[in-house]
C-alpha positions as CSV (number, residue, x, y, z in Angstrom):
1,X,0.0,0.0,0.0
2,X,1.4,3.3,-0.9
3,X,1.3,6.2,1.6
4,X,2.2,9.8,0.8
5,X,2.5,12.6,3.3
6,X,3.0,16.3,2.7
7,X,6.0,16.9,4.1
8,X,6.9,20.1,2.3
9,X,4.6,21.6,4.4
10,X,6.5,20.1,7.6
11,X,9.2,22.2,6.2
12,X,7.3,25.0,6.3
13,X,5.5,24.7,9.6
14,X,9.1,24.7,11.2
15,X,9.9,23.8,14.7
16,X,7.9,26.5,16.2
17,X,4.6,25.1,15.5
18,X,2.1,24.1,18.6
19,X,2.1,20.5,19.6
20,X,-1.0,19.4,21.0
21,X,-2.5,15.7,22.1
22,X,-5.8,14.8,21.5
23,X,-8.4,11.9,20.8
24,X,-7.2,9.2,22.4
25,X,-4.6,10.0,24.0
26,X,-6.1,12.4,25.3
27,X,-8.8,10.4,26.7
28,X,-6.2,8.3,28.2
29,X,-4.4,10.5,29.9
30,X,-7.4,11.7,31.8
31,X,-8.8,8.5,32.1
32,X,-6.3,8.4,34.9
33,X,-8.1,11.4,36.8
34,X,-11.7,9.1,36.3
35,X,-12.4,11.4,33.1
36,X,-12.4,9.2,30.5
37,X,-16.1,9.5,28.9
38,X,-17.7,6.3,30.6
39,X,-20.8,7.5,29.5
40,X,-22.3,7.0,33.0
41,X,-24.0,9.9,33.7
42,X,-26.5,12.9,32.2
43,X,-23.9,15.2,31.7
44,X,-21.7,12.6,30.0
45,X,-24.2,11.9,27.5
46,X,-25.0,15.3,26.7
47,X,-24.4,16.5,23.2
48,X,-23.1,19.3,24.2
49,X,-20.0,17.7,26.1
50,X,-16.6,18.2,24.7
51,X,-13.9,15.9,24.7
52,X,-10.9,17.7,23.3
53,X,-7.8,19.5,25.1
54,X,-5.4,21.6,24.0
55,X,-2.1,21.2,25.4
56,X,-0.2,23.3,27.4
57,X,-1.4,26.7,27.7
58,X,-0.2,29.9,29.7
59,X,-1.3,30.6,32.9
60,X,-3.1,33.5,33.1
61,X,-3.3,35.7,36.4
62,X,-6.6,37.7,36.8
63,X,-6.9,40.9,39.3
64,X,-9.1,39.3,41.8
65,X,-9.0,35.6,41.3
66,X,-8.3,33.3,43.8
67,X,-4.9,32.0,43.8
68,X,-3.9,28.7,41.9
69,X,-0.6,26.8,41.6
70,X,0.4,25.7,37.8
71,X,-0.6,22.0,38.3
72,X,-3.9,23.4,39.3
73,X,-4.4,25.6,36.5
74,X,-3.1,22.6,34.3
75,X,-5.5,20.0,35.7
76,X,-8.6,22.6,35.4
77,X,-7.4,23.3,31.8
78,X,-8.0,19.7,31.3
79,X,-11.1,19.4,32.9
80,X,-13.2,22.0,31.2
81,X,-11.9,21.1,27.9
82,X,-13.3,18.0,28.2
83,X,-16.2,18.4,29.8
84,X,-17.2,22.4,30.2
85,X,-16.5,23.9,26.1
86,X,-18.7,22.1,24.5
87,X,-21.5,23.9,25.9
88,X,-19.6,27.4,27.6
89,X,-17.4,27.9,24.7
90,X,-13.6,27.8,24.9
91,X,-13.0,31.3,25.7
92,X,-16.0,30.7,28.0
93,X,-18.6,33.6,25.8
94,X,-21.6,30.9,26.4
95,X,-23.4,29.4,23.8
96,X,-25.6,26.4,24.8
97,X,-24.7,27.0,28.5
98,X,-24.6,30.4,30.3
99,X,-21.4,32.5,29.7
100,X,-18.2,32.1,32.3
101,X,-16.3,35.3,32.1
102,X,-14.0,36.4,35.2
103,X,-16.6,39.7,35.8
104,X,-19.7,37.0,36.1
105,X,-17.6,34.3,38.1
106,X,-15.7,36.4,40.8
107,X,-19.0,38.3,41.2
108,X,-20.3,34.7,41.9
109,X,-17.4,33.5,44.5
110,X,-15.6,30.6,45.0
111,X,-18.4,28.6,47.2
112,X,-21.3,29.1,45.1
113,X,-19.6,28.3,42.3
114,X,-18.7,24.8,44.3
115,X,-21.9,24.3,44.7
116,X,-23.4,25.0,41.2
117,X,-20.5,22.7,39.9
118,X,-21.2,19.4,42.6
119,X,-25.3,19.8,41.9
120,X,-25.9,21.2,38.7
121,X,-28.9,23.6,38.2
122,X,-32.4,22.3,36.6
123,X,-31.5,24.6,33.3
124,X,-29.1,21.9,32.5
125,X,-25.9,22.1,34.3
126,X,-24.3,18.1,34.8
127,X,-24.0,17.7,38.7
128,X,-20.2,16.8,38.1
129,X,-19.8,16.2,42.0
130,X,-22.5,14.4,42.9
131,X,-22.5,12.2,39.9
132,X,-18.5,11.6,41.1
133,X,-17.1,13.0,37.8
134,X,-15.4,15.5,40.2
135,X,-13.6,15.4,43.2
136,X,-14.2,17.8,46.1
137,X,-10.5,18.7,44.7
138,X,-11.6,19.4,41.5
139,X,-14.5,21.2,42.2
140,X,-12.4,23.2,44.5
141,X,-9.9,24.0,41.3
142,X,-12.3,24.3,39.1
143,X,-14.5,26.7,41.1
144,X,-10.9,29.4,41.5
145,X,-9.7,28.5,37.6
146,X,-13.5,30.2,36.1
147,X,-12.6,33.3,38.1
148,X,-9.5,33.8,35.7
149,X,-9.5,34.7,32.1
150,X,-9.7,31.6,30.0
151,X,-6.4,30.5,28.5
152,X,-6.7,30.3,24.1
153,X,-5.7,27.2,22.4
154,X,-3.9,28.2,19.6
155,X,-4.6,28.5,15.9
156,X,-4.8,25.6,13.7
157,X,-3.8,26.8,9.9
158,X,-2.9,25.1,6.9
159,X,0.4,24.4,7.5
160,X,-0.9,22.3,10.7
161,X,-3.7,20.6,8.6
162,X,-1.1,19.9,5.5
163,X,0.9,18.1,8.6
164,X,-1.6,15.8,9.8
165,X,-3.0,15.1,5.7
166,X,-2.5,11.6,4.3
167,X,-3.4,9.5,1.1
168,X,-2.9,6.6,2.6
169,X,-4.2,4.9,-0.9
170,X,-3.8,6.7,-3.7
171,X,-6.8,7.4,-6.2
172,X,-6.1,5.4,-8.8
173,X,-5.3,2.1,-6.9
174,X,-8.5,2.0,-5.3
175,X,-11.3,-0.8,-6.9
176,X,-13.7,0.4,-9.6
177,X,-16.6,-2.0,-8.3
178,X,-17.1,-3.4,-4.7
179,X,-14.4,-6.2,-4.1
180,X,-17.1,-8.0,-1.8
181,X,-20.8,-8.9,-1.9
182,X,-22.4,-6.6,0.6
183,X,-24.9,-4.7,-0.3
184,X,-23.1,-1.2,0.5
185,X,-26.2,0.5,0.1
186,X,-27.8,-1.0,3.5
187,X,-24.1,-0.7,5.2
188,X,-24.6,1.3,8.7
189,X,-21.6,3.2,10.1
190,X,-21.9,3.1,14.3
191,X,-19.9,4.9,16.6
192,X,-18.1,3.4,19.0
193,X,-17.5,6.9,20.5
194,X,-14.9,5.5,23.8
195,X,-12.8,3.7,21.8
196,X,-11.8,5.5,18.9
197,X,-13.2,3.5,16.4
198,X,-16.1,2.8,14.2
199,X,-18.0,-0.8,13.2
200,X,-19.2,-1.1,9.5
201,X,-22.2,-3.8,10.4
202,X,-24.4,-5.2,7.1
203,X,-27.4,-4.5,7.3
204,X,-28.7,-7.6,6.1
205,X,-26.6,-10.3,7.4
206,X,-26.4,-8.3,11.0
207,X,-22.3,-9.3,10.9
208,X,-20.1,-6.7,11.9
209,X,-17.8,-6.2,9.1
210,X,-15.0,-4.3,10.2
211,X,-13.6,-2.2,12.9
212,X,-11.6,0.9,11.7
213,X,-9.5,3.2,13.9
214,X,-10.7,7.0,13.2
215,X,-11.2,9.9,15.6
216,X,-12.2,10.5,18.9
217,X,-15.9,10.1,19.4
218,X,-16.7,10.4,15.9
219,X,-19.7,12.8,15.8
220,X,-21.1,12.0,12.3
221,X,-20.5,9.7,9.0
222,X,-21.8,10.8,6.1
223,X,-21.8,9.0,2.9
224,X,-20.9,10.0,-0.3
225,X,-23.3,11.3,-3.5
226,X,-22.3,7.7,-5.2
227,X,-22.3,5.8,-1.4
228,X,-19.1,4.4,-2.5
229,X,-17.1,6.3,0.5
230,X,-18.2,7.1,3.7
231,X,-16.6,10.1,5.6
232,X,-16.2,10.4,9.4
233,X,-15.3,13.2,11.4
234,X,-14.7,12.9,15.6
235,X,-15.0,15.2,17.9
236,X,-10.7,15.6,17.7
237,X,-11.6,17.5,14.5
238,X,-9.8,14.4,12.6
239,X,-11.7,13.0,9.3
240,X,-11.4,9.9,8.0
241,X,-12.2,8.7,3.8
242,X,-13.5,4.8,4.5
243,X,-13.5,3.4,0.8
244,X,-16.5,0.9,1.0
245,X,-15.5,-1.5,-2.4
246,X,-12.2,-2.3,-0.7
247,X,-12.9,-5.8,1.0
248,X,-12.8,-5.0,3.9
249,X,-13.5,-1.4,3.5
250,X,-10.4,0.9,4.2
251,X,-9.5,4.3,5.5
252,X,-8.1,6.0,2.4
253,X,-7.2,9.4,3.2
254,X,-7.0,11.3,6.9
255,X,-6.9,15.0,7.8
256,X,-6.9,17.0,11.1
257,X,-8.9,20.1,10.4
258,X,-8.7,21.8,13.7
259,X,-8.9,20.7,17.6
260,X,-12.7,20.3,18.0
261,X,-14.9,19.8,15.3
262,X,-18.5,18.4,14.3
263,X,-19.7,18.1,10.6
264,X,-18.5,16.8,7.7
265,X,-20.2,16.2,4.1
266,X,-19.5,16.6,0.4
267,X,-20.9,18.3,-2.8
268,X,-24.1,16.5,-4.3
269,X,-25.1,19.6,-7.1
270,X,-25.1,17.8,-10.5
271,X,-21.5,18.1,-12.1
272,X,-19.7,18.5,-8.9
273,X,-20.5,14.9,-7.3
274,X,-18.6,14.5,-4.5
275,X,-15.8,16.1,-6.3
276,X,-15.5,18.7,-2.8
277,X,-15.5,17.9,1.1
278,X,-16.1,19.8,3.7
279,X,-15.7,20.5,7.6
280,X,-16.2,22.6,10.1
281,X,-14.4,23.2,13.3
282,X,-15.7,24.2,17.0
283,X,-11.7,25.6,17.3
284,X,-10.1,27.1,15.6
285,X,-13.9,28.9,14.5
286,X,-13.6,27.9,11.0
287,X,-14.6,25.4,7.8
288,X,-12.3,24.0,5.9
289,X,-12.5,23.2,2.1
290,X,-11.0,20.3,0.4
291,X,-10.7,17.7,-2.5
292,X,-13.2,15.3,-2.2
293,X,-11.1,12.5,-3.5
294,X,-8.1,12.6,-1.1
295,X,-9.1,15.4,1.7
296,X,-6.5,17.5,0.5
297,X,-7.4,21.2,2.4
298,X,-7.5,24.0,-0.3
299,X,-9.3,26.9,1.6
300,X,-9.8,27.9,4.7
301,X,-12.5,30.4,6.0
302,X,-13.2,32.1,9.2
303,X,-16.3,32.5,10.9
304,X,-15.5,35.3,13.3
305,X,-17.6,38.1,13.2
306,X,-20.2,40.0,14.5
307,X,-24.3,38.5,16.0
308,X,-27.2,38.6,14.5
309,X,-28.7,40.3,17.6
310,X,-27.0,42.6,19.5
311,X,-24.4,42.9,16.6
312,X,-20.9,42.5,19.0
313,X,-18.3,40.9,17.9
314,X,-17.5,37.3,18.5
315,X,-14.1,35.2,18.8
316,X,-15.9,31.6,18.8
317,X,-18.5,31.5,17.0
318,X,-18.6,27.6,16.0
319,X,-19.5,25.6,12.8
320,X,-22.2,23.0,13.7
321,X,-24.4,21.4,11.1
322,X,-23.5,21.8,7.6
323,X,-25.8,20.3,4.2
324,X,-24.9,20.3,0.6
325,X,-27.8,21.8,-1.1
326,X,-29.6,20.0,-4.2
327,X,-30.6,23.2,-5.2
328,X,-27.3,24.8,-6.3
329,X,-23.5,23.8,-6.0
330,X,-23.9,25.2,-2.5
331,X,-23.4,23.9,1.1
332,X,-25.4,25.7,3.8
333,X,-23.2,26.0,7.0
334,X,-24.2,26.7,10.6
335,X,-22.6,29.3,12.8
336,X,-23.4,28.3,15.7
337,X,-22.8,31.6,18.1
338,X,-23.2,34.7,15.4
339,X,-26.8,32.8,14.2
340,X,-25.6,33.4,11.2
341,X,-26.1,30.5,8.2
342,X,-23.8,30.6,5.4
343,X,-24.2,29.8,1.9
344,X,-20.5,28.4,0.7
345,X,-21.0,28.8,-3.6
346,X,-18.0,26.2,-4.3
347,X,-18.0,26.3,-7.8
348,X,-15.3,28.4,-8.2
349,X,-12.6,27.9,-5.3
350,X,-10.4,30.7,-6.8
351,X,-13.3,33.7,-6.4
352,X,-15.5,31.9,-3.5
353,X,-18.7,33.7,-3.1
354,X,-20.5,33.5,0.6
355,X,-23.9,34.2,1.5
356,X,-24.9,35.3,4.9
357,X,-28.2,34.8,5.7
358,X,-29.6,36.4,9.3
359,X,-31.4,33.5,11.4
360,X,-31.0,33.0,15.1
361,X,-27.9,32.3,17.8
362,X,-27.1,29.1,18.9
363,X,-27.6,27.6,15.6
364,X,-27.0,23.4,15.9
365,X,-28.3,20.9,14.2
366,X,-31.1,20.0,11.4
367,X,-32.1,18.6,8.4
368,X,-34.2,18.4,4.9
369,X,-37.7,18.5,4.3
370,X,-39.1,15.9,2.3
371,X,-38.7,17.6,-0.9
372,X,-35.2,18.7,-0.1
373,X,-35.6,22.3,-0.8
374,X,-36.1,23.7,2.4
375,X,-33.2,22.9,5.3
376,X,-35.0,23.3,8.6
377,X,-32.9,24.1,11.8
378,X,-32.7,24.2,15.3
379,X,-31.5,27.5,17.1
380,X,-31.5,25.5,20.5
381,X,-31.2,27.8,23.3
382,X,-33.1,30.8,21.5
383,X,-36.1,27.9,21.2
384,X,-36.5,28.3,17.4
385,X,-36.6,26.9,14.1
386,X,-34.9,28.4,11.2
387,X,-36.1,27.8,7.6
388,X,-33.8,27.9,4.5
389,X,-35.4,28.5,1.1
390,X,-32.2,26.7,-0.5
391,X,-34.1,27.2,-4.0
392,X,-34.5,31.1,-3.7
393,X,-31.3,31.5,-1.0
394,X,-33.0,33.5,1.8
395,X,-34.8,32.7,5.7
396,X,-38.2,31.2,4.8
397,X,-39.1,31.4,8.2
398,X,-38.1,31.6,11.7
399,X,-40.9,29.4,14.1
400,X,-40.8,29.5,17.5
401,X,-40.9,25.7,19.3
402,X,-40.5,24.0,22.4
403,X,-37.6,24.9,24.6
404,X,-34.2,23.8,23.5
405,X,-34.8,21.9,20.5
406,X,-32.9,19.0,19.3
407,X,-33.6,17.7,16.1
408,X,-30.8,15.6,14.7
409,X,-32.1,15.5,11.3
410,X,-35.7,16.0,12.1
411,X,-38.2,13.7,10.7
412,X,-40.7,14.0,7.9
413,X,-44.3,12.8,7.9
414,X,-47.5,13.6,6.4
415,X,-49.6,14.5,9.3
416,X,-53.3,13.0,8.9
417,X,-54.9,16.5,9.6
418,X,-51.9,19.0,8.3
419,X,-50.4,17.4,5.4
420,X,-46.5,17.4,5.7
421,X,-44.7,18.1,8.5
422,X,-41.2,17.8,9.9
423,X,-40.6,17.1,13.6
424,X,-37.9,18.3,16.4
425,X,-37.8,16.3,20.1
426,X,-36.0,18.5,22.6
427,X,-33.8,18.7,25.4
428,X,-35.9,21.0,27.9
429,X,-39.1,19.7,28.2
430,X,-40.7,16.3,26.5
431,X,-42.7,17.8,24.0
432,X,-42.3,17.2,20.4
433,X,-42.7,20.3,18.0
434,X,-44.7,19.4,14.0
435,X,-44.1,22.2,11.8
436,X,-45.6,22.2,8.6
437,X,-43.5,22.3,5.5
438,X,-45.6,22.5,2.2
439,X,-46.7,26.3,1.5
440,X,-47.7,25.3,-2.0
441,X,-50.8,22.8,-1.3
442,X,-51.2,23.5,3.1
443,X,-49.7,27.2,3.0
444,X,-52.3,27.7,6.3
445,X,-50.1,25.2,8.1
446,X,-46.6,26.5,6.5
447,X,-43.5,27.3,8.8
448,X,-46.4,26.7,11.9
449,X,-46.1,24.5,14.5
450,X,-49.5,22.4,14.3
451,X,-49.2,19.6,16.3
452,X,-47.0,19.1,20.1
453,X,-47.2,15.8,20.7
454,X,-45.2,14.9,24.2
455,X,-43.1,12.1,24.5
456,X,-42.2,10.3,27.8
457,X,-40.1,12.9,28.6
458,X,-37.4,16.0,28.1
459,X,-33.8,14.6,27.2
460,X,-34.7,13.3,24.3
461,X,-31.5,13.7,21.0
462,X,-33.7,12.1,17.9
463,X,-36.8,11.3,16.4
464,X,-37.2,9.1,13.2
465,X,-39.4,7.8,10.6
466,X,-38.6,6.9,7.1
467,X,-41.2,7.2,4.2
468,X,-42.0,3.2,4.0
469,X,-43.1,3.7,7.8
470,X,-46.0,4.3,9.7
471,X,-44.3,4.7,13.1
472,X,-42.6,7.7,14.6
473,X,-39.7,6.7,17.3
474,X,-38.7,9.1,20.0
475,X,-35.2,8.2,22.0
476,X,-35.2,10.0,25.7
477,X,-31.7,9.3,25.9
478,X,-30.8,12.2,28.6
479,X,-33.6,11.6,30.6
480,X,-32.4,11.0,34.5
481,X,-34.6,8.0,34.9
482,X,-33.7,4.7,34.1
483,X,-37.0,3.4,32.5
484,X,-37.2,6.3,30.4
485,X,-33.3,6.5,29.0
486,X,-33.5,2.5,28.0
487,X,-36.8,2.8,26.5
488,X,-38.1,4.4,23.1
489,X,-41.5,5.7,22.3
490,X,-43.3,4.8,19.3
491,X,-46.5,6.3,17.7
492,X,-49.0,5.6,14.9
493,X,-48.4,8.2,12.4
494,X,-52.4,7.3,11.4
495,X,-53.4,7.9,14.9
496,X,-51.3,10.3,17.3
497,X,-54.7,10.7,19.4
498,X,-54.0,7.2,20.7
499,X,-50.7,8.0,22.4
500,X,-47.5,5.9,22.2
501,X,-46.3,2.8,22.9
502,X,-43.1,2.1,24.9
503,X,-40.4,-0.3,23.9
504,X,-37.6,-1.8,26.3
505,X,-35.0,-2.1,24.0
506,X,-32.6,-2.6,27.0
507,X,-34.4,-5.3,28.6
508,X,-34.3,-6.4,25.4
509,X,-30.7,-6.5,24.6
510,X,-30.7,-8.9,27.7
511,X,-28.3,-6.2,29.7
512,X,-28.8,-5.8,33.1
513,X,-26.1,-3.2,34.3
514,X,-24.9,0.0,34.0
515,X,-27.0,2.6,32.2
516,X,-27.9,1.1,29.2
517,X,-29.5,4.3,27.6
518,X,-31.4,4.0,24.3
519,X,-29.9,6.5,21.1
520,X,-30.9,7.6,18.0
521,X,-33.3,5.2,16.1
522,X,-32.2,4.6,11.9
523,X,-33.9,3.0,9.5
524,X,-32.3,-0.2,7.6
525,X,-32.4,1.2,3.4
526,X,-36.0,-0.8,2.7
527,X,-37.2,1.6,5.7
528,X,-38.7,-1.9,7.5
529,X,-36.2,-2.1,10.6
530,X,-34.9,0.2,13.1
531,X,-31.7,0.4,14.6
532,X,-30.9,1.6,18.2
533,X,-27.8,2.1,20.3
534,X,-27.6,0.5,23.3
535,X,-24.9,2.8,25.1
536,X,-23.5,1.3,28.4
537,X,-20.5,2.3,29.6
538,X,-16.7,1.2,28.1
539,X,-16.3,-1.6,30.4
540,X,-19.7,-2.7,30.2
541,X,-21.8,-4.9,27.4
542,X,-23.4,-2.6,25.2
543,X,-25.4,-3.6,22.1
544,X,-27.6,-3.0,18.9
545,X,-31.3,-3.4,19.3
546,X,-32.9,-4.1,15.8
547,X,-37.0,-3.6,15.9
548,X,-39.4,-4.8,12.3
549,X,-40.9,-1.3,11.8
550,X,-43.9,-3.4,11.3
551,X,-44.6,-5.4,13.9
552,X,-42.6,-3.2,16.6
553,X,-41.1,-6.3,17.7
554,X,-38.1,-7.2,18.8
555,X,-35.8,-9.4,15.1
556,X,-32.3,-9.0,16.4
557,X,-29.6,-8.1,18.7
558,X,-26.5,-7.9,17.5
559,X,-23.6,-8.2,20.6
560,X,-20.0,-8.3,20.5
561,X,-17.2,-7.5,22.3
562,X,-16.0,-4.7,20.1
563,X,-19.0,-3.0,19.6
564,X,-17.5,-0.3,22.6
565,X,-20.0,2.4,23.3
566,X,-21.9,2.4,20.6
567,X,-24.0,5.6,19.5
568,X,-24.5,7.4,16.3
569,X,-25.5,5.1,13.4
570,X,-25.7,6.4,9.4
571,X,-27.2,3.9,6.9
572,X,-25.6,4.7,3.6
573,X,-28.6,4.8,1.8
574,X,-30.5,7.1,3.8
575,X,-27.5,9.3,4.6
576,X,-26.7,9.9,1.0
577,X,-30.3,10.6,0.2
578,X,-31.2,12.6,2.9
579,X,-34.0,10.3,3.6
580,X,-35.0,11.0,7.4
């Protein structure tokens, strides 16, 4: 196998450039401190958890601030990295979770902010003490560190991306047809978020096919326009090119596009085919361009800049969900701090032309309507819905919902009273939010919410259907009791008046510690099974549950001891068709 590496950029970089460890190493040097992403309790589980750190970084002294030593400073660095950014924002502005400046914090004082840290608050602070993620120690540390200014990680440029790119096999050596006999269509990509890895399981033999090493808690896989390649990205910011014909199906080309990232996905316009990639990073606040074929980075772009509110300027403001449009050779990109959605034009690299379109902040996650103009997403903590016209380029719509709203991708139904709708779960409350999507044929019911439906609970991260269905699944995966977060709610699409039906699809998996909590439903590529994660923790049995749509009973679990934490799964099929 041939393996090139860009080492003229090495040269370049020089020996001043930042070292940083991160992913797994990472997780295993904290794992030592009892932070290494068990998955054991609320706040562990939360989407909004980050597992990155970044290095050594100065100590920084603030007028007023309780004094710290520079192990303490260096273990709270740690700490929040992996467990407090995510939500608060590196440089600690706020984003999902309130902001932690030094003029809020010492105005706070050391005990209370001991005590918010042990208990947690009911807006959706973890109780890191009394769950036993923290010590008394820690709390202690971290309660002085968030009364100092918050230390930067540093940049992450092309000469740092160029470092970390490889081909490791080259274009033209790759098979022209699949080298095996799955069906690559009904391939799912699971996460196996504690160990680094992800399993490609067949859909229709339920055999785990192979185990690749990728990223840290790979947030998403998405497939390609022709399914052929599926593209991961973790929450290290590292992406890795799977080539699905090789037998077993390969990583072929890796990249490190920053130190945090989410999203990943490729061109799907006609005439540009998956011929572009891209990514985009929580830090450095940036996407990232690049060949499709080999992940080659060819342009970088910043998303600092000013909100759509109150119009200050922002250092952070993060890339969360990003699309490729079917409208035009366009991808529609999420900033999540600024609320500010961006359309990338990426058919000339050379001269590219950006859109900025005014939505809402806090901008996270989302996905398609049925008919795959309109992009629907979730402005979480501002408790809205944005709605791109991708057809006409502009803000459709911007619908108020349920608090904090948590789509995933959303799901599409036609609603036996309001024609088609798309539907958002949330993390705040357990209600479930219909908006209605066709302004041609229902415009009385377009860009509305017309149905709340609620579920068994709030802490809910995905609903699902598929168009071959006539069953919506609700996960409560965040919900704090145990019969709720290993169960999944399932209605009649024909009949919502009649409630839901719960499913234990832990008891089910025959698994009887730990806590076992039920994620994301996905439909099979016939759209007559669906999958869910059992996540347990990463010394404990965890499994896949597979329901018949149909029937809503249980055809087959699928256990093994590699299958490590397993959450996010991505058919192939329905990810590259933006079937959801």
């Amino acid at each position: 196998m041939m393996k090139t590496k860009a080492n003229r950029w090495k040269q370049r970089a020089g020996a001043g450039l930042f070292s940083v460890t991160l992913g797994l190493s990472a997780a295993a040097a904290l794992s030592q401190d009892k932070t290494d992403h068990p998955g054991v309790t609320p706040g562990e589980m939360a989407y909004k958890g980050a597992p990155v750190m970044a290095g050594d970084m100065k100590r920084v002294i603030s007028p007023g601030a309780p004094d710290m030593t520079q192990a303490e400073f260096e273990l709270a660095t740690k700490l929040y990295f992996e467990r407090c950014a995510g939500c608060h924002g590196v440089l600690r502005k706020g984003a999902t979770g309130k902001p932690l400046t030094p003029d809020i914090t010492q105005e706070r004082g050391t005990e209370f902010l001991k005590v918010l840290i042990n208990y947690g608050s009911p807006g959706g602070m973890p109780n890191w003490g009394t769950s036993g993620d923290f010590t008394e120690e820690q709390i202690d540390i971290m309660a002085r560190f968030l009364q100092h200014e918050p230390p930067a990680p540093p940049e992450w440029g092309m000469a740092e991306m160029m470092d970390t790119w490889e081909v490791l096999v080259p274009e033209s050596e790759r098979p022209t047809k699949p080298q095996h006999s799955y069906n690559v269509d009904n391939i799912f990509s699971v996460t196996l978020r504690d160990s680094g890895e992800i399993a490609l399981i067949d859909g229709d033999s339920k055999d785990i096919v192979t185990i690749l090493k990728t990223g840290y808690a790979v947030h998403i896989s998405r497939a390609s326009h022709s399914g052929r390649y599926v593209y991961t990205i973790g929450r290290d910011a590292k992406i890795d090119m799977i080539d699905l014909y090789m037998n077993p199906p390969q990583r072929v080309a890796t990249v490190k596009i920053g130190l945090e990232a989410r999203s990943v996905e490729t061109s799907k316009f006609p005439g540009y085919e998956d011929k572009i990639a891209i990514a985009g990073a929580y830090w450095p606040p940036q996407y990232v361009l690049m060949d499709g074929a080999t992940l080659e980075p060819t342009k970088i772009m910043s998303t600092r800049g000013m909100t759509v509110d109150t119009q200050e300027y922002h250092p952070e403001p993060r890339v969360a969900a990003i699309v490729a449009s079917h409208e035009h050779p366009e991808f529609i990109v999420n900033v999540k701090e600024t609320g500010k959605i961006l359309l990338v034009d990426y058919s000339n690299l050379d001269a590219l032309s950006v859109t900025t379109l005014e939505a809402a902040r806090f901008l996270h996650d989302g996905g398609w309507d049925a008919s795959h103009r309109y992009f629907l997403t979730a402005a979480n903590q501002s408790d809205k819905i944005a709605v791109v016209d991708s057809r006409d380029r502009n803000i459709e719509a911007l619908v108020d919902v349920t608090k904090i709203p948590h789509p995933g991708r959303g799901a599409n139904l036609v609603d036996p009273e309001f024609g088609p709708v798309w539907v958002t779960s949330a993390l705040g409350n357990e209600n479930m939010s219909f908006v209605g999507t066709d302004p041609e044929n229902h415009p009385e019911q377009a860009w509305k919410v017309v149905r709340t439906l609620a579920a068994q609970g709030g802490g809910s991260l995905f609903v699902k259907t598929h168009p071959e269905s006539r069953n919506l699944w609700v996960d409560n995966t965040l919900h704090p009791q145990e019969s709720v977060s290993q169960s999944v709610a399932v209605y009649n699409i024909d009949d919502f008046d009649a409630g839901y039906e719960v499913l234990p699809i832990a008891k089910w998996a025959g698994i009887e510690e730990g806590p076992a909590r039920v994620v994301q439903p996905e439909y099979n590529a016939a759209g007559d099974e669906v999958w869910f994660s059992v996540w347990n923790g990463m010394d404990q049995v965890s499994a896949i549950v597979v329901v018949d749509d149909k029937t809503r009973k249980l055809k087959h679990v699928i256990k093994d001891p590699r299958l490590v934490t397993p959450t996010g799964k991505f058919n192939v099929y329905n990810t590259r068709k933006d079937i959801y």
